[in-house]
N, C-alpha and C positions, 0 to 999 in steps of 0.2 A: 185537077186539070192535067192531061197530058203535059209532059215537062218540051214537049216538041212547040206546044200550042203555046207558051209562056214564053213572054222575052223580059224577065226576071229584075235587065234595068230599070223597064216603064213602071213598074210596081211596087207601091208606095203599101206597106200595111203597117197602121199606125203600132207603134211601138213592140212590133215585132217582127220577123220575117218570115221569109215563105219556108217551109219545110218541104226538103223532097225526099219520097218516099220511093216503095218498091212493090210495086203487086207481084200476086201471085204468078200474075199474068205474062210478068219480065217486064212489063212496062213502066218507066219510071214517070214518074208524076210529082205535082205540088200540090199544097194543101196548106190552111192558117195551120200555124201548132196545133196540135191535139185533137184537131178535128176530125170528124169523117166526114168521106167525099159526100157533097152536096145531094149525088144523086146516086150514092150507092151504088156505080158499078166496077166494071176491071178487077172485082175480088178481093180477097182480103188482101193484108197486108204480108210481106213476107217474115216480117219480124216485127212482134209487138211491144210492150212495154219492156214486159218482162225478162225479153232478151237484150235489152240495153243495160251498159254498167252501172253501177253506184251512181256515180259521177252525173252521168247523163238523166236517169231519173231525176235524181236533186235540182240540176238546173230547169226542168220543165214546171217546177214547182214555182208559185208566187213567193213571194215573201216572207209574208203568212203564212203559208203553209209549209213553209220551209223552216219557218223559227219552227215550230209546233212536233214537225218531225223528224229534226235534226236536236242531239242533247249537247251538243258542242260549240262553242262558235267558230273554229275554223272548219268544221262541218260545212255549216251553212253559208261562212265566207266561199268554204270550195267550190258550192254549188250557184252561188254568184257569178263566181270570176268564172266558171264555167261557161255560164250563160253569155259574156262578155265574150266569148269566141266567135261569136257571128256580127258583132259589133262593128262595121267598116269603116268606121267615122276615124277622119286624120288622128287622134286624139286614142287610140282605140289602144285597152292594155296590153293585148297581142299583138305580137310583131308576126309577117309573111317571113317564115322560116326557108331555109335553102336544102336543096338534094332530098334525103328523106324525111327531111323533120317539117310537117307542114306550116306548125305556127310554135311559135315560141313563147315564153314571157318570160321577164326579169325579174327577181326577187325584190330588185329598189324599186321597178314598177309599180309593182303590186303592195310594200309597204305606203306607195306613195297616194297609191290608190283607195288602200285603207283607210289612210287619215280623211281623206277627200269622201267617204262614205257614211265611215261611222264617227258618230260625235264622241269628244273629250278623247279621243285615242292620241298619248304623246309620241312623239318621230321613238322614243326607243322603245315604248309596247308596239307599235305600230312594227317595227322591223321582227319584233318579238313573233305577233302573228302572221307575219307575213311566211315565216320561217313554219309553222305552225299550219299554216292553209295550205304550202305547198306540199309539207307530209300529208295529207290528209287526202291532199287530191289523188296522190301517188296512189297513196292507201283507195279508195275508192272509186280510184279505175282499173282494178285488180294488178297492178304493177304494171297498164301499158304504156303509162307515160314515162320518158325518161328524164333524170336528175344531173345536170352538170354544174 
């Protein structure tokens, strides 16, 4: 749907959200994840898979298919916490970042998050991978996220 036609608050999609995209056409639009438009028109897209980073594939991935094609687990943690970027809930592991940094997260965050995810993980491996996912995310957004 045109992204003009969309008032983005009213819409509820179960356990994921709206993606907005780019036609070829210059018109910005929304769409479930991964979907193609309903009725096929406005053109391709301006950028498809293959032109999104590391990072960004891995989080389009489920689960499953993310254990299966990740050989790491802060790989596949990366591609998690990724997905965790569109997540607006009070509770949410990114912080709304200031001036040019859009969202941030914190390494005790994210160990904290850890434990709260994965089973039998103790607070000092849990800080271990936390340490560990944030390389990795680096790594597999070709160096455009920064490290402070």
């Amino acid at each position: 749907m045109l992204a003009d036609n969309v008032e983005t608050d009213r819409i509820s999609v179960d356990g994921s959200t709206l993606e907005r995209i780019m036609k070829d056409d210059s018109n910005t639009c929304f769409r479930l994840p991964g979907e193609d438009g309903a009725l096929g028109r406005g053109g391709a897209l301006t950028h498809s898979t293959l032109d999104l980073l590391p990072i960004q594939r891995l989080a389009r991935y489920d689960d499953e298919m993310l254990a299966s094609v990740t050989n790491r687990n802060p790989e596949e943690l990366a591609g998690k916490v990724w997905r965790e970027r569109d997540d607006a809930s009070r509770y949410s592991l990114w912080s709304k970042g200031s001036g040019k940094i859009r969202t941030d997260l914190d390494a005790s965050d994210l160990a904290e998050w850890i434990r709260l995810k994965e089973s039998g993980v103790s607070k000092k491996y849990s800080q271990e991978l936390a340490r560990r996912t944030m390389d990795a995310m680096h790594e597999l957004s070709n160096g455009r996220l920064g490290k402070i």
